[in-house]
C-alpha positions as CSV (number, residue, x, y, z in Angstrom):
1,X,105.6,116.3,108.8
2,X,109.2,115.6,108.7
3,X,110.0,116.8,104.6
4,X,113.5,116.1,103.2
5,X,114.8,118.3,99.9
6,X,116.8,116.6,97.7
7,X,118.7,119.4,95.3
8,X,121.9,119.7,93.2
9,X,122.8,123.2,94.3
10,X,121.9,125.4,96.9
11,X,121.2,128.5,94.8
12,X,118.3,127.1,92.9
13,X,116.5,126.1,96.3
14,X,117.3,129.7,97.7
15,X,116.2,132.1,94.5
16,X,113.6,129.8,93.4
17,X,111.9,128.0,96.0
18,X,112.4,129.5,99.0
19,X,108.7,130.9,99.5
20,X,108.2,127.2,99.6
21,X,110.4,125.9,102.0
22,X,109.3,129.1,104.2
23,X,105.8,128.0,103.9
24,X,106.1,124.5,104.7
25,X,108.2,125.8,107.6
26,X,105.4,128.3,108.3
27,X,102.8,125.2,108.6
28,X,104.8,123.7,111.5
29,X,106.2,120.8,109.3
30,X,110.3,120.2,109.7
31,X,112.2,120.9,106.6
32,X,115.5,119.2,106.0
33,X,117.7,120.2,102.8
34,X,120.6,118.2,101.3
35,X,122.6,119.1,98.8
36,X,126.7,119.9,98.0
37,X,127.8,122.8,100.6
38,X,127.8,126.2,99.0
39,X,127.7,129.8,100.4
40,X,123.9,129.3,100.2
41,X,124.0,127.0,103.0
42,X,123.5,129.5,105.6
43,X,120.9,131.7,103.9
44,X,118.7,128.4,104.1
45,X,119.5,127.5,107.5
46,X,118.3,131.4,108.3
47,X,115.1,130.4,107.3
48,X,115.1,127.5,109.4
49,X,116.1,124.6,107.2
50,X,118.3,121.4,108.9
51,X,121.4,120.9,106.5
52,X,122.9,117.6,105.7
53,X,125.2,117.2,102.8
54,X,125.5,115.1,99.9
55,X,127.7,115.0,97.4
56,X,126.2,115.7,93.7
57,X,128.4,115.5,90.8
58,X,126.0,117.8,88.5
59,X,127.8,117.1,85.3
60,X,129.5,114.1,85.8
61,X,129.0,110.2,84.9
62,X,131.1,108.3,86.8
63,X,129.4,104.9,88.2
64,X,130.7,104.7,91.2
65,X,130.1,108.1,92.4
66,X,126.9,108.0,91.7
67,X,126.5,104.8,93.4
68,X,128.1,106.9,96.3
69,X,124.9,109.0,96.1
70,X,122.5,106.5,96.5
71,X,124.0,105.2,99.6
72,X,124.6,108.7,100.9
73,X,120.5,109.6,100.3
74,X,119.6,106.3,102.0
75,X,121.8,107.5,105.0
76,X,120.1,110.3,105.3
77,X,116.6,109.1,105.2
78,X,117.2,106.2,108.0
79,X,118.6,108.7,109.5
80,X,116.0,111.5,109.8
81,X,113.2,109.5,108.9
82,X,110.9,112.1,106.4
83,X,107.5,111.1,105.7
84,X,108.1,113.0,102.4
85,X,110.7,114.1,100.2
86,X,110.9,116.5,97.4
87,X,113.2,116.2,94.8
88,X,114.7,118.6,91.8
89,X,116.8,118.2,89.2
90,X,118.0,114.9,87.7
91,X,120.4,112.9,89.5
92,X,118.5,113.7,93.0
93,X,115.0,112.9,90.6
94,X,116.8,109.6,89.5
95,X,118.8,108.5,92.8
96,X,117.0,110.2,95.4
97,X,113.9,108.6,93.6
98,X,116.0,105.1,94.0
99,X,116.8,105.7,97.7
100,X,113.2,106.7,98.2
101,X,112.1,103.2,96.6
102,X,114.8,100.9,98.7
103,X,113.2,102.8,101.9
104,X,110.0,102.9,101.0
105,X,109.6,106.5,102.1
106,X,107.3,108.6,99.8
107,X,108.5,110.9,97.1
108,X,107.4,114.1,94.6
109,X,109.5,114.7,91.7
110,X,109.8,117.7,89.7
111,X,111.4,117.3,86.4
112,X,113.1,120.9,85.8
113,X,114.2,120.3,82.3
114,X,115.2,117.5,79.8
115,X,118.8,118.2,80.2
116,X,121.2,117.7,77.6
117,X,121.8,113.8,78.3
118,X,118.0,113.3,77.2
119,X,117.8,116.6,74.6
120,X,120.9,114.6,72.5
121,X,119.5,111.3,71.2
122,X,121.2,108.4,71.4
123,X,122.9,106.1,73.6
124,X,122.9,108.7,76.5
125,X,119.3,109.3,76.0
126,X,118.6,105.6,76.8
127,X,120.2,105.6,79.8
128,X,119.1,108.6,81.3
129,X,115.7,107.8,80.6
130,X,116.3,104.6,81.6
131,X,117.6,105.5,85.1
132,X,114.4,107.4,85.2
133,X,112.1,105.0,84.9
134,X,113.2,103.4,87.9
135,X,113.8,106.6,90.1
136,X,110.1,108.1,88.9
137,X,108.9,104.8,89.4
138,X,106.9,105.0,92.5
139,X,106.9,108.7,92.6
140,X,103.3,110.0,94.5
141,X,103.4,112.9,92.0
142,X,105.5,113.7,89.2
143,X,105.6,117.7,88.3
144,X,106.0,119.3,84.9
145,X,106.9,122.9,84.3
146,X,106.0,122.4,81.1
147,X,103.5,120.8,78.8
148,X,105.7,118.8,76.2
149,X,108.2,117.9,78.6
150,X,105.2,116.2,79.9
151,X,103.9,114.3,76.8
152,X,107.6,113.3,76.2
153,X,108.2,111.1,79.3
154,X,104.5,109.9,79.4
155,X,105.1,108.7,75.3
156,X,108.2,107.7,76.5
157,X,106.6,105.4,79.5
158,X,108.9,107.1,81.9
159,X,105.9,108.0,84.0
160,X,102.8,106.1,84.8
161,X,101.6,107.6,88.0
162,X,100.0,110.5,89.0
163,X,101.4,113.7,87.2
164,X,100.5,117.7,87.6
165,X,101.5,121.2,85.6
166,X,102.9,123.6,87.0
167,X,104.0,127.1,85.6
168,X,108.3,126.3,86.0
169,X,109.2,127.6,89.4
170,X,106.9,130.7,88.8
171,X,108.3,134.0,89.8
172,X,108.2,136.0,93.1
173,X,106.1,139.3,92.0
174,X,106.7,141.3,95.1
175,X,110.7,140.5,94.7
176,X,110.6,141.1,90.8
177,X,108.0,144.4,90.8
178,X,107.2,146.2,87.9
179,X,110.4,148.9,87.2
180,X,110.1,152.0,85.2
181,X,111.2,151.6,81.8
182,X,114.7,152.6,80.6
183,X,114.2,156.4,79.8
184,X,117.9,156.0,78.3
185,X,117.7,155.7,74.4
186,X,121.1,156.7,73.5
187,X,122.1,152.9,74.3
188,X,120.4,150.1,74.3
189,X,120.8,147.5,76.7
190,X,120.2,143.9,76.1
191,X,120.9,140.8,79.0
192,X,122.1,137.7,78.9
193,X,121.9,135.8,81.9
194,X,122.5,131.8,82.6
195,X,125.3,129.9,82.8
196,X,128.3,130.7,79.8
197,X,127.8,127.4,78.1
198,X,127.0,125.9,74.5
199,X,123.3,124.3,75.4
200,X,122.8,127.9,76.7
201,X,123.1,129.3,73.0
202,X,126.4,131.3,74.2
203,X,128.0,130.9,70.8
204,X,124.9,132.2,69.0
205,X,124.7,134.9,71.2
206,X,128.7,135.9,70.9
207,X,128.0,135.8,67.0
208,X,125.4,137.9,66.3
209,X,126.1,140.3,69.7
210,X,129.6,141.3,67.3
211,X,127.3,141.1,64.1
212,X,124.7,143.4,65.4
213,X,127.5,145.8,67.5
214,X,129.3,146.5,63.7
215,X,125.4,147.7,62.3
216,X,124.6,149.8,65.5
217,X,127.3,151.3,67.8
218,X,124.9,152.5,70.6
219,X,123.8,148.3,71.8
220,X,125.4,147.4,74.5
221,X,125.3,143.3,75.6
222,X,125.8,142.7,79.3
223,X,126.1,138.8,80.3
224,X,125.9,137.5,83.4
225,X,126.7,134.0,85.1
226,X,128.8,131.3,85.9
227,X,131.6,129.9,83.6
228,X,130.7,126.1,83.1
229,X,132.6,125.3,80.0
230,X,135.8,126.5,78.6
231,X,134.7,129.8,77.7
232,X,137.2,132.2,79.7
233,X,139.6,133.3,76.9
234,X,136.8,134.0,74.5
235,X,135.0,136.4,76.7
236,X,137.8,138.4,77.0
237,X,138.3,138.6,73.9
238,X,134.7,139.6,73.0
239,X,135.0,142.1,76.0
240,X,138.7,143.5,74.8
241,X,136.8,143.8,71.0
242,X,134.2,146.0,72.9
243,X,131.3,142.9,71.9
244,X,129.8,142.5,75.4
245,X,130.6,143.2,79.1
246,X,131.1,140.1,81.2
247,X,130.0,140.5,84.6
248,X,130.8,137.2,86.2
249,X,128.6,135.5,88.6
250,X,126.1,137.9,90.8
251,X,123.8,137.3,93.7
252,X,121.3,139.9,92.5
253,X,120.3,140.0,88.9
254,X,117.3,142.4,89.2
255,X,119.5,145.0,89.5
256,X,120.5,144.4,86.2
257,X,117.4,143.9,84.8
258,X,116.1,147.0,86.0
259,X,118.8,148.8,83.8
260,X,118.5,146.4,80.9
261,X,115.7,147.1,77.6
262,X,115.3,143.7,76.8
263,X,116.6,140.3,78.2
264,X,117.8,137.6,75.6
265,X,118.1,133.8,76.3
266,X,119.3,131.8,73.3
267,X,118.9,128.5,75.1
268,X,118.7,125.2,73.5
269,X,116.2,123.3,76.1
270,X,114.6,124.5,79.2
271,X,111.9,123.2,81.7
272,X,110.9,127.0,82.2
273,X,113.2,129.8,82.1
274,X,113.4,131.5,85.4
275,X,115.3,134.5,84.0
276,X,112.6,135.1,81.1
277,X,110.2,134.9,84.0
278,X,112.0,137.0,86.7
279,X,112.4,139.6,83.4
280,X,109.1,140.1,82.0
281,X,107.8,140.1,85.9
282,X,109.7,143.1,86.1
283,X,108.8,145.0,82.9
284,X,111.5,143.8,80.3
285,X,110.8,142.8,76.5
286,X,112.2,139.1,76.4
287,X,113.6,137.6,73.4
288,X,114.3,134.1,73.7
289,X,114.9,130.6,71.3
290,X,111.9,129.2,70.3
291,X,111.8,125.9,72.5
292,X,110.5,124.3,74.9
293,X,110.6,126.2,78.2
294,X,110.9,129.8,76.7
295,X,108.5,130.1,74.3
296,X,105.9,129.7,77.3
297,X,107.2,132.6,79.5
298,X,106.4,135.2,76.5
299,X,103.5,135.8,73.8
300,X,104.6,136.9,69.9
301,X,105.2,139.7,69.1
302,X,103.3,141.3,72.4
303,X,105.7,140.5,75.9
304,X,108.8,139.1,73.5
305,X,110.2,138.3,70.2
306,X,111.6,134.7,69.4
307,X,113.7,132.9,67.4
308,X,115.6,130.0,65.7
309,X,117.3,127.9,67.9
310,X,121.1,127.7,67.0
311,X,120.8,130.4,64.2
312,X,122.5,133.7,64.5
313,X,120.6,134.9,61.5
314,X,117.1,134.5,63.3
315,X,119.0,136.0,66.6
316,X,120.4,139.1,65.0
317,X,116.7,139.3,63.0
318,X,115.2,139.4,66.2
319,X,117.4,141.8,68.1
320,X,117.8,143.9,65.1
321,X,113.9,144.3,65.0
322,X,113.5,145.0,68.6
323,X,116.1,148.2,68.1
324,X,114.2,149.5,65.9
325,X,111.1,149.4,67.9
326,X,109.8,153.1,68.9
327,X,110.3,153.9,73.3
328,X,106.9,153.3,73.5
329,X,106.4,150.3,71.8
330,X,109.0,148.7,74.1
331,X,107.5,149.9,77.2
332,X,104.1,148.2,75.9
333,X,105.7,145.0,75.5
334,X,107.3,145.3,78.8
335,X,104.6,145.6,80.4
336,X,102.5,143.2,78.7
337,X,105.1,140.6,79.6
338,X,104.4,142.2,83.7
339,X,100.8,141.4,83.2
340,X,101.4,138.1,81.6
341,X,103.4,137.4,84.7
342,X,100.8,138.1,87.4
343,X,97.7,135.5,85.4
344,X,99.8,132.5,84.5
345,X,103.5,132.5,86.9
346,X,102.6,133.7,89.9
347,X,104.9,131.7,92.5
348,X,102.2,131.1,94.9
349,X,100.5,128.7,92.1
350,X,103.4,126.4,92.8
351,X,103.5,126.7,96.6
352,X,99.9,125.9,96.5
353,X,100.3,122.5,94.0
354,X,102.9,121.7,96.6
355,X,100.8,121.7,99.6
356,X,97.8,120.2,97.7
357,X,100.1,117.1,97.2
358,X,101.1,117.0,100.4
359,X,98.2,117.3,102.6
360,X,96.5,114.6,100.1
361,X,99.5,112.1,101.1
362,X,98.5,113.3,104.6
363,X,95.0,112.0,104.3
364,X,96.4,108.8,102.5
């Protein structure tokens, strides 16, 4: 088969479905990607991926250029001619979906998370989930990493096909292997990573990280990511103050979990949390808003703690209590969240929904 990927970003492809894309390679079928040009261009090509570019304004909502996009996606399918293509993300979902439907070339969909246009009600909300309905329209197979997204768009009649579960984007256990616990107690290192904006719970996070630093002087608070909104001058601040350490964007983040006790992720919305997933896979305590997408990835009180969304009080409650856990007890959690891990978010479960889907459009 000749399968076209439709993606926002190059990254998200590479560190989170590239067992995939190797596998569909593997079975002989020819695997075209398409998304803005990044460094992670030529890690996919290594694999054996065809490139073509598109332009995706991720954050942007500008008529016109996304207009653009459609025409560029139905370019690129006359051109190549897939008999499938995968989409991830919104605006590929919603105008890949569209270019899909005007050349009647089949499509899977994989709605990653609400997003904020759809997670703030209102007029936005309409349209997004508007524009949905007619890019998931004729969709073969819809997936959902996660239950209520699910029972959201189906109440909503954004989806009326054929839709299927799957555990996020699972995590890769051999990558992410169980690490040996922290035998360091004299600080305590807890992990933020995602990108530095508000739906991310980075204000929360900056709050209680400077509440709980002027209780207990031996916490530490590493973040890592990239800068999306207009947060450089107050990081350095917070960094000057002695709050957290800002590490910037990095290509590997297990080598930060490895070192970390605990990972904390106060998002506001999620599909599923890689980073909770990639961090409990390799032994860490998560602590993590409870909402959609996170609470998932951990159970109470045994892999993780969680929390209000959008209350410091319920954060620094939560981080406070894991401090004063004893060594052992967050090993045990750490490794409950490991075992967790390898029953329910395995990676290969997605691969395998993947292939199911597509061998059944084979037979069709």
């Amino acid at each position: 088969m000749k399968i076209l990927v439709l993606a926002n970003f190059g990254m998200g492809l590479y560190k989170f479905r590239k067992e995939l894309l190797e596998e569909l390679i593997k079975q002989s079928n020819d695997v075209y990607i398409s998304f803005p040009h990044d460094e992670y261009v030529f890690k996919l090509k290594s694999l054996g991926c065809e490139y073509l570019e598109s332009n995706v304004d991720r954050r942007g909502t500008n008529p016109v250029t996304d207009m653009a996009l459609i025409l560029t996606y139905i370019k690129i399918i006359r051109r190549i001619k897939p008999d499938v293509v995968l989409t991830y993300t919104i605006k590929p979902n919603v105008y890949g979906g569209i270019a899909c439907r005007i050349t009647k070339t089949p499509y899977l969909t994989n709605i990653t998370g609400l997003g904020t246009s759809i997670e703030n009600k209102g007029l936005m909300q309409k349209v997004a989930l508007g524009l949905y309905r007619i890019g998931l329209k004729e969709s073969r197979c819809v997936f959902f990493q996660n239950e209520p997204n699910k029972q959201f768009f189906t109440k909503k009649k954004v989806v009326k096909r054929r839709t299927r579960l799957i555990p996020g984007s699972g995590v890769n256990l051999k990558h992410h292997v169980l690490e040996e616990y922290p035998n360091n107690t004299e600080t305590i290192k807890f992990l933020f990573i995602g990108r530095i904006m508000k739906a991310k719970g980075i204000d929360e996070l900056l709050k209680a990280a400077k509440i709980v630093k002027e209780k207990y002087l031996n916490v530490q608070f590493d973040l890592i990511g990239f800068i999306e909104e207009d947060y450089t001058e107050q990081l350095k601040e917070y960094e000057k103050n002695g709050v957290v350490n800002y590490h910037g964007p990095q290509n590997d983040v297990h080598k930060f979990i490895r070192k970390a006790h605990a990972t904390i992720l106060p998002s506001y919305h999620e599909g599923t949390a890689n980073v909770l997933l990639e961090s409990a896979s390799s032994g860490r305590p998560v602590l993590a808003s409870k909402v959609t997408g996170c609470i998932e990835t951990f159970d109470e009180g045994i892999s993780g703690f969680g929390f209000k969304v959008k209350s410091v009080d319920s954060l620094v409650e939560a981080i406070i209590r894991f401090i004063n856990l004893p060594d052992d007890k967050k090993k045990a959690i750490g490794i409950a969240g490991r075992k967790k891990m390898e029953k329910e978010f395995d990676r290969c479960i997605v691969i395998n929904a993947y292939i199911e889907e597509l061998n059944s459009l084979k037979e069709n």
